[in-house]
C-alpha positions in Angstrom: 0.0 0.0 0.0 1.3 3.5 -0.8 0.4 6.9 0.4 -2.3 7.6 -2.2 -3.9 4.3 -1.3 -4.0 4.6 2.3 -5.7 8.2 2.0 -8.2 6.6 -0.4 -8.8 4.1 2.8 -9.0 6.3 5.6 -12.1 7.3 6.1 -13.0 3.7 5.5 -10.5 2.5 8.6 -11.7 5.4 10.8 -15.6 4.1 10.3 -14.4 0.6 10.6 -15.6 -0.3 6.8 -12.3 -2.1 6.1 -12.2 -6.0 5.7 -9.5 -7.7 7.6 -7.3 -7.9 5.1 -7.0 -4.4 4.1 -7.2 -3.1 7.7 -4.1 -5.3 8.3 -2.4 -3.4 5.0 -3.7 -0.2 6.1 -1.8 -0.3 10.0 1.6 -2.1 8.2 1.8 1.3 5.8 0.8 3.7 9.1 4.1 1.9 11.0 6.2 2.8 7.7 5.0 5.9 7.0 5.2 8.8 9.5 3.2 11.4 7.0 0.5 8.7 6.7 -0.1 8.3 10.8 -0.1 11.9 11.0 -3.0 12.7 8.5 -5.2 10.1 10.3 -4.0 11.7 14.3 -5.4 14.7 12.4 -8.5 13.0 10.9 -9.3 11.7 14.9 -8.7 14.5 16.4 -11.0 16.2 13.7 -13.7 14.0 14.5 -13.2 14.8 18.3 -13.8 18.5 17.7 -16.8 18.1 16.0 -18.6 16.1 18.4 -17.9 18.8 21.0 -20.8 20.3 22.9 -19.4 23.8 21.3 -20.7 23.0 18.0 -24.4 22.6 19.0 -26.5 25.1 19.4 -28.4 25.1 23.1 -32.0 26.8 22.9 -33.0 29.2 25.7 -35.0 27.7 28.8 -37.6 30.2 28.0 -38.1 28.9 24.1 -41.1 26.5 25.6 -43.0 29.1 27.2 -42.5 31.9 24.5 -44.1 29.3 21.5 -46.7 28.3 23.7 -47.9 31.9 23.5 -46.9 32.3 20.3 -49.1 29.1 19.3 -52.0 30.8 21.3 -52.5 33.5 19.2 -50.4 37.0 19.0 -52.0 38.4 15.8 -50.1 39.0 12.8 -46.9 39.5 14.8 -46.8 35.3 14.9 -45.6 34.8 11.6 -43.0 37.3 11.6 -41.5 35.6 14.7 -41.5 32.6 12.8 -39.4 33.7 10.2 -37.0 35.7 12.3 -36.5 32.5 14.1 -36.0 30.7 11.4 -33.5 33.3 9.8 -31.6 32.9 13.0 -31.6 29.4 12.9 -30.2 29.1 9.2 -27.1 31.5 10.1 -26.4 29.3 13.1 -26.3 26.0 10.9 -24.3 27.9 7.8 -21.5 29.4 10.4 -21.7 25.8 12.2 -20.9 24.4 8.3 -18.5 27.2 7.7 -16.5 26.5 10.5 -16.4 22.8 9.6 -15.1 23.0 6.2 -12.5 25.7 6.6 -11.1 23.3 10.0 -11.5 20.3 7.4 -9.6 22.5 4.4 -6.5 23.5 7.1 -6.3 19.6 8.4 -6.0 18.3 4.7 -2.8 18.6 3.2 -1.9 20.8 0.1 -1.0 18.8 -3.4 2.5 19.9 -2.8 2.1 18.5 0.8 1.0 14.9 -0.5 2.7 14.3 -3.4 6.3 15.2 -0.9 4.6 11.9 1.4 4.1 9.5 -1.8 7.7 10.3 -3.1 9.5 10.3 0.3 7.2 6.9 1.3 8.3 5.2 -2.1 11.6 6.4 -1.6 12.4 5.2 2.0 10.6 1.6 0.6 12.7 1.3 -1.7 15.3 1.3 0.6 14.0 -1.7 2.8 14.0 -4.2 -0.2 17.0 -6.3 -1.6 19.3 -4.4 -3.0 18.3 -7.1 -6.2 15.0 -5.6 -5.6 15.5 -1.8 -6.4 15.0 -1.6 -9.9 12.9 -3.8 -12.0 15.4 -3.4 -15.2 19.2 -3.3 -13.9 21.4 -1.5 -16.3 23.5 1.3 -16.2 22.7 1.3 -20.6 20.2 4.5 -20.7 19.6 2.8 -24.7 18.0 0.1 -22.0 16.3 1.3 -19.2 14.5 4.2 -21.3 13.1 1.8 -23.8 12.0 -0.7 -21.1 10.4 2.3 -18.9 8.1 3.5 -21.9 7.1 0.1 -23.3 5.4 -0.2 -19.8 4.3 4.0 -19.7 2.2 6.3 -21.5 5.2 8.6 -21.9 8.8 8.0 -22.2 11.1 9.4 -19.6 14.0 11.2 -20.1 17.1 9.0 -19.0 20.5 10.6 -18.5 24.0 8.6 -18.2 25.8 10.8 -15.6 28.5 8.3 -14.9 31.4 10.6 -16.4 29.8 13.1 -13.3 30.6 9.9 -10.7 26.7 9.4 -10.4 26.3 6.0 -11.7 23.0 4.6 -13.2 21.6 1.5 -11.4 18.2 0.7 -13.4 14.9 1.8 -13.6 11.4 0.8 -12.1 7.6 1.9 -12.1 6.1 3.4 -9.3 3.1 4.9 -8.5 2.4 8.8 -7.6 0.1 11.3 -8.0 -2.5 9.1 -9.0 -0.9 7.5 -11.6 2.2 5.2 -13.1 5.6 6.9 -12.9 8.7 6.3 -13.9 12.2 6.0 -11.0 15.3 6.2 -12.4 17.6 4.9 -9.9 21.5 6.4 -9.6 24.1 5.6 -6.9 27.2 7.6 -5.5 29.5 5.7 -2.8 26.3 3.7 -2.3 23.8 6.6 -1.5 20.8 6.1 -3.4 19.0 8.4 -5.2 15.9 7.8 -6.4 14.4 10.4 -9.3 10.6 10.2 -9.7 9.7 11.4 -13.3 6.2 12.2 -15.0 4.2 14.1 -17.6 2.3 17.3 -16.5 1.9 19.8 -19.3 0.1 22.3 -17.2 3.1 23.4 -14.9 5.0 25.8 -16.5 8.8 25.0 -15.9 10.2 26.1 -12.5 13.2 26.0 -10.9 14.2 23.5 -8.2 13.1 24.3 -4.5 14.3 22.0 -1.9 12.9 20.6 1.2 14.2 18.1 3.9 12.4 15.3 5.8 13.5 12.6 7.8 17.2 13.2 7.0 16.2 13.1 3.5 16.9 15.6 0.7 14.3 16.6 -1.8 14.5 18.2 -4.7 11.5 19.3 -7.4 11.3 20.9 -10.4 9.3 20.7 -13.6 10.9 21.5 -17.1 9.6 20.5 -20.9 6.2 19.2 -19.4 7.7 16.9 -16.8 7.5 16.9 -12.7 11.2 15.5 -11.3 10.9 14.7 -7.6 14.9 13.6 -6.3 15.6 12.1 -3.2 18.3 10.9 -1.4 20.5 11.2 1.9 23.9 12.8 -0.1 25.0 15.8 1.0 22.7 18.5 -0.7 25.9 20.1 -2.6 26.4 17.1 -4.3 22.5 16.6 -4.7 22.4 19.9 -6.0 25.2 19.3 -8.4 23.6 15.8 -9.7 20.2 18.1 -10.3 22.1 20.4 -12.1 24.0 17.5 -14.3 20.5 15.9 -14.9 18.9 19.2 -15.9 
């Protein structure tokens, strides 16, 4: 399970809708993926808030006696205090609704947010498998990882030899980000990994790379020629920086 599957499960595991099976998948990625155990700590204490007495509206002790003498007759004046009531009542539920959706817009994370989990949660996998096990075509022949990589993807990913530059190529493999099948170029220096995440998005303009660190881990994004490039990897972020650059 990745980080886009376990959001789409959430609410699912929180209302106890998940068979066994998945439940059991669901917990194993929450143990593996810090981001992931946050957003549902978030989600529960979310849930707390809103079963608060604060959020319900308590009517006056007097409410009884004033419609009882209401309902015995007060003229025309009756169904004006109906109305105003009832005017009173519908702002009370919209701020109530208000203040629910803006808490539930700040508690979920940004695109930028949640594609930074997917990447770093593949990344750090990646990690914890056989070193056999980290590509799914080992080469360091670009002429064969990029024709393997787009016989299996809609697009066909850039794929740079940078071993003159001392990063050498290890292989290729598909993951899965965003929503969607990507392809991880995989590149080694003094065996630190670095994983670079690569897929199509025509409607980013090109930017230039911003950097972020989690975990002890580096990244690096950028998009360029209607690709998204996510790096990753625990090198120093000078010579991350300069392996950007080289791939760039």
């Amino acid at each position: 399970m990745n980080c886009h599957d376990a959001l789409a499960a959430l609410h699912g595991y929180l209302d106890g809708e998940l068979d066994l099976s998945a439940t059991l998948e669901y917990e194993q990625h929450l143990r593996d993926c810090p981001a992931c155990s946050k957003t549902l700590a978030d989600q529960k204490t979310l849930r707390t808030a809103m079963k608060a007495d604060a959020l319900y509206y308590h009517a006056p002790e007097n409410l009884r006696e004033r419609v009882r003498l209401d309902l015995h007759g007060h003229g025309a004046d009756f169904g004006a205090r109906v109305r105003w009531n009832l005017a009173a009542a519908a702002c009370l539920v919209c701020g109530v609704g208000l203040g629910i959706v803006v808490t539930l817009f700040a508690l979920s994370p940004s695109k930028q947010e949640r594609l930074a989990q997917e990447v770093m949660s593949s990344h750090i996998r990646s990690l914890q498998v056989d070193r056999a096990r980290l590509v799914d075509v080992r080469s360091s022949d670009r002429h064969e990882v990029k024709p393997w990589l787009t016989d299996k993807l809609d697009f066909s990913p850039p794929v740079t030899d940078l071993a003159k530059q001392r990063f050498d190529l290890i292989g290729g493999r598909l993951d899965y980000v965003d929503g969607r099948p990507v392809a991880t170029l995989v590149y080694e220096r003094r065996k630190h990994v670095i994983n670079v995440f690569i897929w199509p998005d025509p409607a980013h303009e090109d930017s230039e790379p911003r950097h972020e660190t989690r975990q002890g881990f580096h990244l690096i994004h950028w998009s360029g020629a209607g690709m998204t490039y996510w790096v990753v990897s625990d090198l120093t972020l000078t010579e991350l920086q300069e392996f950007v650059q080289e791939l760039k």
